[in-house]
C-alpha positions in Angstrom: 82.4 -55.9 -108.6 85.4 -53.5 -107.8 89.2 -53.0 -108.8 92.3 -51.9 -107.4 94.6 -49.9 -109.0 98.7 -49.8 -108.1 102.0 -48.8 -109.0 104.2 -50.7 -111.3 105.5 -53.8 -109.4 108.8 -53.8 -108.7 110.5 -56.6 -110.5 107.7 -58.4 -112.0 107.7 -59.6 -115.6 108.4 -56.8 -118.0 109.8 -54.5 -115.6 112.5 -52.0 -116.1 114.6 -53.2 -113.2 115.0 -56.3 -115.5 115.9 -54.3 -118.7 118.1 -51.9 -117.0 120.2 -54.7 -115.2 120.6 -56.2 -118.6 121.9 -53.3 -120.1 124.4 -53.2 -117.3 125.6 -56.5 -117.1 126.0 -56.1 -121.0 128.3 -52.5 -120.3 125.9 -50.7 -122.1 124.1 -47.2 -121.3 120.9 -47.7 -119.3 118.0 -46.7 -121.5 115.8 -44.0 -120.1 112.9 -42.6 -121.9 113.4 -39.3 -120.1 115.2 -37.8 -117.0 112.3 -36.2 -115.3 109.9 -39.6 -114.8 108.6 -40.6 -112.0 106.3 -43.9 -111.1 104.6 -45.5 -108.4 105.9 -48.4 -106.7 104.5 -51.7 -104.7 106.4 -54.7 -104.5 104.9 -58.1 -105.6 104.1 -59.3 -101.6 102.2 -56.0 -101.2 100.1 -56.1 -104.4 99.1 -59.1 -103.0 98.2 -58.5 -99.9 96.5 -55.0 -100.7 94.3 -57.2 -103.4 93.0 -59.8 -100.8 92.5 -56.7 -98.0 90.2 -55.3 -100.8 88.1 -58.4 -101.6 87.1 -58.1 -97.6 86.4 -54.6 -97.8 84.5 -54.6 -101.6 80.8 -53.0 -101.0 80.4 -52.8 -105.0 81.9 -50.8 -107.4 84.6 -48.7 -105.6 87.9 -48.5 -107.1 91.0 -49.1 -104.5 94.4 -47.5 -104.4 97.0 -48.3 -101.9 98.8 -45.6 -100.3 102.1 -46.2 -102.5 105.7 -44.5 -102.5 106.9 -42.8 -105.8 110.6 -43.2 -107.3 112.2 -41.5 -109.9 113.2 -43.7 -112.7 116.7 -42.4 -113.2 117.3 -43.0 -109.0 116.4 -46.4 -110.0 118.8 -46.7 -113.0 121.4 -45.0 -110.3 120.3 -48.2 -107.7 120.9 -50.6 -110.2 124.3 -49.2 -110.9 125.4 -49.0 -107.4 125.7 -45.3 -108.3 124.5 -42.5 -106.2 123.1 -40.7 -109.1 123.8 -40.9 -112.9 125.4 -38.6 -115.0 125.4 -38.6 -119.1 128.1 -41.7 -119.5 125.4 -43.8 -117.6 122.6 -43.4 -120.2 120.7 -42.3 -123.0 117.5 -41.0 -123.8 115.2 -43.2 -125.9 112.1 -41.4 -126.0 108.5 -41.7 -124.9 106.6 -44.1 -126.2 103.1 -44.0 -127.6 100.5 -43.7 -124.7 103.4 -43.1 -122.2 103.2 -40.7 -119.6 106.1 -38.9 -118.0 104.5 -39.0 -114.7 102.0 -42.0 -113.4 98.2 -40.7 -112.3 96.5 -42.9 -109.9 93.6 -40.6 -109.2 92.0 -38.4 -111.7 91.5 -34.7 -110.9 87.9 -35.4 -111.6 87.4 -38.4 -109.1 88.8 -36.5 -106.4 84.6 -35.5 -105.3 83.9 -39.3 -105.0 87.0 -40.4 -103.2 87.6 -40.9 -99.8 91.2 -41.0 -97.7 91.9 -43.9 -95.1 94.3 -44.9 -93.3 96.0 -46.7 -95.6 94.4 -46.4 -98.8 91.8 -44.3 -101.0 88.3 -45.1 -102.1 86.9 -44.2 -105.6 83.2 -44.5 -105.2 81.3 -45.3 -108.4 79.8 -42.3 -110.4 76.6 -44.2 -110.7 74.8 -43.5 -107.8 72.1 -46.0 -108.5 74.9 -48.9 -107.5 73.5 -50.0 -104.2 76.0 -49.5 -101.9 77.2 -47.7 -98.0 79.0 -44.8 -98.5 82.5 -44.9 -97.7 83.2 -42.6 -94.8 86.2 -40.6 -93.9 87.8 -37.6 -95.1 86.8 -36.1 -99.0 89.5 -35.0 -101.0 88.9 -31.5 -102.7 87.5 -30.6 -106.3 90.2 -31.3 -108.4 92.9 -33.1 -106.1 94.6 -35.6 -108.4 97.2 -38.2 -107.2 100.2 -38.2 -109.5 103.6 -39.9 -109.1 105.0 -36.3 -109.0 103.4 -34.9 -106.5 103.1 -37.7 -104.2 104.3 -37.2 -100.4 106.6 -40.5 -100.0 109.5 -41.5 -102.2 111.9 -44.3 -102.5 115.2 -43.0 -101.9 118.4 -44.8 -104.0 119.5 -47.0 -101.1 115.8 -47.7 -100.8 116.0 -49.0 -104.2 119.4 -50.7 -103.9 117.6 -52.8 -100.8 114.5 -53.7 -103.0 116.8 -55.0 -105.9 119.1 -56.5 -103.3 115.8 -58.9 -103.2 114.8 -59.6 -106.7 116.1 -63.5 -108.2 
């Protein structure tokens, strides 16, 4: 048994690329639950893919979390737009809503001990050391390292985002 945690997936069901380009096409102000979010992002081919590499490498229990780029959401409002940013005609604020975060955490500060860095991905090894498993080798992250949309080192520009979009049905 093991997981894999990602990003939102750009353009699946429910995503805000959909409700955004609706709100376009219909003239009206993109919705944005506020300016400063940021969130992870994997497109639907990679989620894939980074699922059926994990099966292979499962040894029991570990939690796996791609390498992923961050965007800011209001750079994706501005890429669905055609815009190079947005200003206050573009938009309005609707407000976080219950359970939302402003920023996405992919690794808690308190896993950070247990996880190990590869190439292209982390490892979250299990807290119950009883689980019969190899451990993971490679390098540990500090005490207290935590991986958050905000403070990740790769992001999706707006004519990154434009390209992605230019894909979606």
């Amino acid at each position: 048994v093991g997981a894999v945690r990602y990003g939102n997936v750009f353009g699946s069901r429910g995503s805000v690329v959909h409700l955004f380009r609706e709100a376009a096409k219909a003239g009206q102000p993109l919705p944005i639950t506020d300016t400063r979010m940021t969130r992870f992002s994997i497109t639907p081919s990679v989620a894939i893919r980074f699922v059926l590499q994990c099966l292979d490498l499962l040894r029991g229990g570990e939690v796996f979390v791609p390498h992923l780029p961050s965007m800011r959401v209001m750079d994706l409002g501005a890429a669905v737009l055609g815009q190079d940013s947005l200003d206050g005609t573009h938009y309005r604020i609707i407000g976080i809503r219950p359970g939302e975060k402003i920023h996405e955490a992919m690794i808690a500060p308190e896993e950070a001990t247990r996880t190990v860095e590869r190439e292209t991905f982390y490892v979250v090894e299990p807290p119950d050391l009883s689980w019969p498993r190899l451990p993971w080798t490679g390098p540990r992250l500090p005490e207290g390292w935590g991986l958050t949309s905000d403070r990740n080192r790769e992001w999706l520009t707006v004519p990154d985002l434009v390209k992605q979009i230019a894909r979606l049905p």
